[in-house]
C-alpha positions, 0 to 999 in steps of 0.5 A: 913690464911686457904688455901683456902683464896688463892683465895680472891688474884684473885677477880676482880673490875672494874675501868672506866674512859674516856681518850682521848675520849676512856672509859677505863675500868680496871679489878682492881686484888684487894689483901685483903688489902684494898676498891676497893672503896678506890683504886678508890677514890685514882685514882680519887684523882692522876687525879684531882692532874695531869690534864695536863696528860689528852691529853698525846699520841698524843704529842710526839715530832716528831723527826728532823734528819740530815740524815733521817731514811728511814720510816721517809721520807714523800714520803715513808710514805704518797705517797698513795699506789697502789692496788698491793702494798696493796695486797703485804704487806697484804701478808707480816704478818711481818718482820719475814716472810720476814728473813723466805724468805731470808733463813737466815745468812742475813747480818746486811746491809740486815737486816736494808734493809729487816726491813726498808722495813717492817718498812715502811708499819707500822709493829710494830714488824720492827720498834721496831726491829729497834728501838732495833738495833739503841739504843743498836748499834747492827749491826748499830752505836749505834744511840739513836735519831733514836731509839727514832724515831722508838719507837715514831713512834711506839706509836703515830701510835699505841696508841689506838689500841686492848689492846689484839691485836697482836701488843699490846704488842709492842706497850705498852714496846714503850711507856715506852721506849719512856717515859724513853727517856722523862725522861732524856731527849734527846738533839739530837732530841731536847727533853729536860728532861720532867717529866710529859710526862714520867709519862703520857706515862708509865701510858698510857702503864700500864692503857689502854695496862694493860703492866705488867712493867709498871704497876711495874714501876707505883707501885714504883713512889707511893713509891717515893716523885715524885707521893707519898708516897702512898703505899695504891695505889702502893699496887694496881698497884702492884698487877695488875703486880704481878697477871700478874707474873711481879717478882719484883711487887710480891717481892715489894707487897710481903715485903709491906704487909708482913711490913704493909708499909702504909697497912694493915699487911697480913705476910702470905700474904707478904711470899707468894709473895716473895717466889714466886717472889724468886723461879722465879728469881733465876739465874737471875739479881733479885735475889740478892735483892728478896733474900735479901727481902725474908730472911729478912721476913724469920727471924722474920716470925713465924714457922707458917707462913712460912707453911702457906705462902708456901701452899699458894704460891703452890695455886697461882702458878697454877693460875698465867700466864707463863713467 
């Protein structure tokens, strides 16, 4: 492979299609590995098999607590506000100006009460904050139903807005959340296990918010029983993630293409992303297993090779977006 193939991994093609009454269109990052014909023909295919994801963001369970969360209380939430209360949460951007104001060192009470009250104005960013403080039991008891009712609201108040927009990335990491909370099930609020709306939510994250985790994730269930295996379609949606510098997408795409799992086999290619993913993710919980990948593609991996994917990787790198 001559150096300058490097840039065939950042051609671009478009995938469109109507969801909830919205037209989607995904700039599809294709590896040189198969069609943007064919990738389209397999995503058309998951949505023929799946038809009962069509309408999925406007049905998540609402959450019936015992004690209700401040942002849940009707009145709080539905009671029109005067003008002056328009004019003050204009004046708040989010809840980060609110701890600027309070000078710091906040206690954990005052906290909640600083966060619920920029929660109730619908700021993404406290509710999620909230949401955070509940699941992991940080400054609060650890309460899983309340955090699925931050994250839910989150998603069913937010689910189609700007894909670039501020609060978009928030909004796109709450539906995997509440998709994960789908996907074991959650008693206390009623919710039992329910595959098909996780998946449903975490696509929703990974097509219309373009989420590079999600994308990740979407990648692995085409490797999986549950939606595959498809390694052709999970080599997509792992290159969208991979182009986005998601580590674990690059070492995933990386051994595929480097093994020809269910692809076209492109070692040079292969070597490429897992080194990349391998110098992105040292010191960190990934290394081990990108490592290992790594290594392993390293011993049968030809002198050549080696040079090659390595010149490629000082390419791309510069081309690939921060962590």
């Amino acid at each position: 492979m001559r150096i300058s193939d490097a840039s065939r991994f950042l051609r671009v093609d478009t995938v469109m299609w109507f969801r909830n009454g919205l037209l989607i269109v995904l700039l599809v990052l294709m590896p040189d590995l198969a069609s943007a014909q064919i990738a389209r023909d397999a995503l058309n295919g998951f949505r023929e098999q799946n038809n009962d994801l069509i309408e999925l963001v406007t049905f998540i369970k609402p959450v019936t607590l015992n004690e209700p969360v401040t942002l849940n209380e009707p009145d709080a939430l539905n009671e029109p506000k005067t003008s002056n209360e328009q004019d003050d949460s204009r004046g708040v951007d989010s809840y980060s100006d609110l701890l600027a104001g309070a000078g710091g060192g906040v206690s954990s009470s005052d906290l909640r009460q600083i966060l619920e009250g920029a929660a109730e104005n619908g700021q993404p960013q406290a509710l999620w904050q909230l949401g955070q403080m509940y699941e992991n039991g940080v400054g609060v008891e650890q309460d899983s139903v309340r955090a699925f009712g931050y994250f839910s609201k989150i998603a069913n108040e937010n689910a189609s807005v700007p894909p670039h927009s501020v609060q978009a990335d928030i909004v796109a990491r709450s539906f995997v959340k509440v998709g994960d909370y789908y996907k074991a099930g959650l008693p206390g609020a009623g919710i039992a296990p329910d595959q098909v709306q996780a998946r449903a939510l975490l696509f929703h994250a990974a097509s219309y918010f373009g989420n590079a985790n999600a994308q990740y994730r979407v990648g692995l269930l085409y490797l999986e029983e549950e939606l595959g295996p498809n390694p052709l379609l999970s080599a997509r949606w792992l290159s969208l993630a991979a182009q986005k510098n998601q580590v674990g997408a690059q070492a995933v795409l990386g051994d595929l293409l480097f093994n020809g799992s269910g692809v076209e086999a492109k070692p040079v290619e292969g070597l490429m992303w897992m080194t990349l993913a391998r110098e992105s993710t040292i010191g960190g919980k990934d290394e081990i297993w990108v490592g290992e990948l790594l290594t392993r593609a390293m011993l049968v991996a030809s002198p050549e090779q080696r040079t090659e994917a390595r010149k490629a990787a000082e390419i791309v790198r510069g081309q690939l977006p921060s962590h």
